[in-house]
C-alpha positions in Angstrom: -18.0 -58.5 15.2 -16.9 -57.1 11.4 -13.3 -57.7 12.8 -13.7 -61.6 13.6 -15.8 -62.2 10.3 -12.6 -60.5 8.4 -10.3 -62.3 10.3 -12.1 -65.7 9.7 -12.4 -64.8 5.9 -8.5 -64.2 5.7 -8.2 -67.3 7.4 -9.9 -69.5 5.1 -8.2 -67.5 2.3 -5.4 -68.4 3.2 -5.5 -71.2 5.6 -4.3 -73.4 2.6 -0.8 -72.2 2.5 0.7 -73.3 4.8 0.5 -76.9 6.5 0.5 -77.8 10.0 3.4 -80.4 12.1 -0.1 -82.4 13.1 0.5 -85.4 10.6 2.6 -86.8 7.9 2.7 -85.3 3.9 2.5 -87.5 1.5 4.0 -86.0 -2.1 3.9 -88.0 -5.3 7.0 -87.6 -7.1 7.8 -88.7 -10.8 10.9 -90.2 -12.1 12.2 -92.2 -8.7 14.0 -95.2 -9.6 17.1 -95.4 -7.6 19.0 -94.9 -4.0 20.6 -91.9 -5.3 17.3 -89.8 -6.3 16.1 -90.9 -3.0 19.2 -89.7 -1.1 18.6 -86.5 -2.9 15.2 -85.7 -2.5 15.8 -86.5 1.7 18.6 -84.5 1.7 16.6 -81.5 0.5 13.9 -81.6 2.3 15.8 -82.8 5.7 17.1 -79.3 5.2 13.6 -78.0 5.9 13.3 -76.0 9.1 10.9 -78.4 11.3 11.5 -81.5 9.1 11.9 -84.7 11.5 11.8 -87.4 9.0 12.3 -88.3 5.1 10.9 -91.9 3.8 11.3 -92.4 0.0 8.9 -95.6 -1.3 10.6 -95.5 -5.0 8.4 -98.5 -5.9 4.8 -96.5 -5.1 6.8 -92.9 -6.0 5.7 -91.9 -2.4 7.9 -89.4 -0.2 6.4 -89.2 2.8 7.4 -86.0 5.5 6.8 -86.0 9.2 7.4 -83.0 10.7 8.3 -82.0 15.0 5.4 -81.2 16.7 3.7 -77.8 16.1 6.4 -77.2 13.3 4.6 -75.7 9.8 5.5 -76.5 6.4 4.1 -74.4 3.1 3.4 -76.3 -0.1 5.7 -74.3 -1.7 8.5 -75.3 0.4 8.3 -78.7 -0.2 7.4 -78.2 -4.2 10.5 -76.1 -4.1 13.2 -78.6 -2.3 11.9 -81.5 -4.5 12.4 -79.4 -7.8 15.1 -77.9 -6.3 16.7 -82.4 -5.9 15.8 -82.7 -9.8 12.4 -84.0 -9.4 8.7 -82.9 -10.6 6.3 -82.8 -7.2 2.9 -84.2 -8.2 0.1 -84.5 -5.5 0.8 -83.1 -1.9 -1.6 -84.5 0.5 -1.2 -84.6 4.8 -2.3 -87.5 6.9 -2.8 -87.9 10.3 -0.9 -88.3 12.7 -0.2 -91.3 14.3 -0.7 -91.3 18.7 
């Protein structure tokens, strides 16, 4: 019983690390304003193990990343490939996905 209440505890500690394939991310990204920062910003995180597909909305500053089915993502991974484009990740959020 002491096992499955630790197990449960680390679980909650650190469920928030890591996201699961079961909907679309939504990050907020400052300073898109043209095909060429969105080119970048796909091409990085396209290189993401699990990533299916990259939409950039420059207008809204939305990038929105839907992942294969039962693939994981970390929010550090995709913090890191949008620094990692040139770009300063704001908000990271995850939707549903869609049937």
């Amino acid at each position: 019983m002491k096992l499955s209440a630790l197990i449960l505890a680390l679980g909650l500690s650190f469920g928030g690390l890591a996201f699961a394939g079961d909907g679309p991310y939504q990050i907020r990204v400052d300073g898109l304003s043209c095909p060429f920062c969105s080119y970048g910003i796909e091409k990085k995180l396209k290189a993401l193990p699990g990533v299916d597909q990259v939409e950039v909305d420059m207008e809204s500053g939305v990038v929105t990343v839907r992942m294969v089915l039962g693939a994981t993502v970390s929010d550090k991974q995709l913090r890191k490939a949008v620094a990692d484009a040139g770009f300063t990740p704001r908000e990271i959020s995850q939707g549903q996905r869609q049937p």
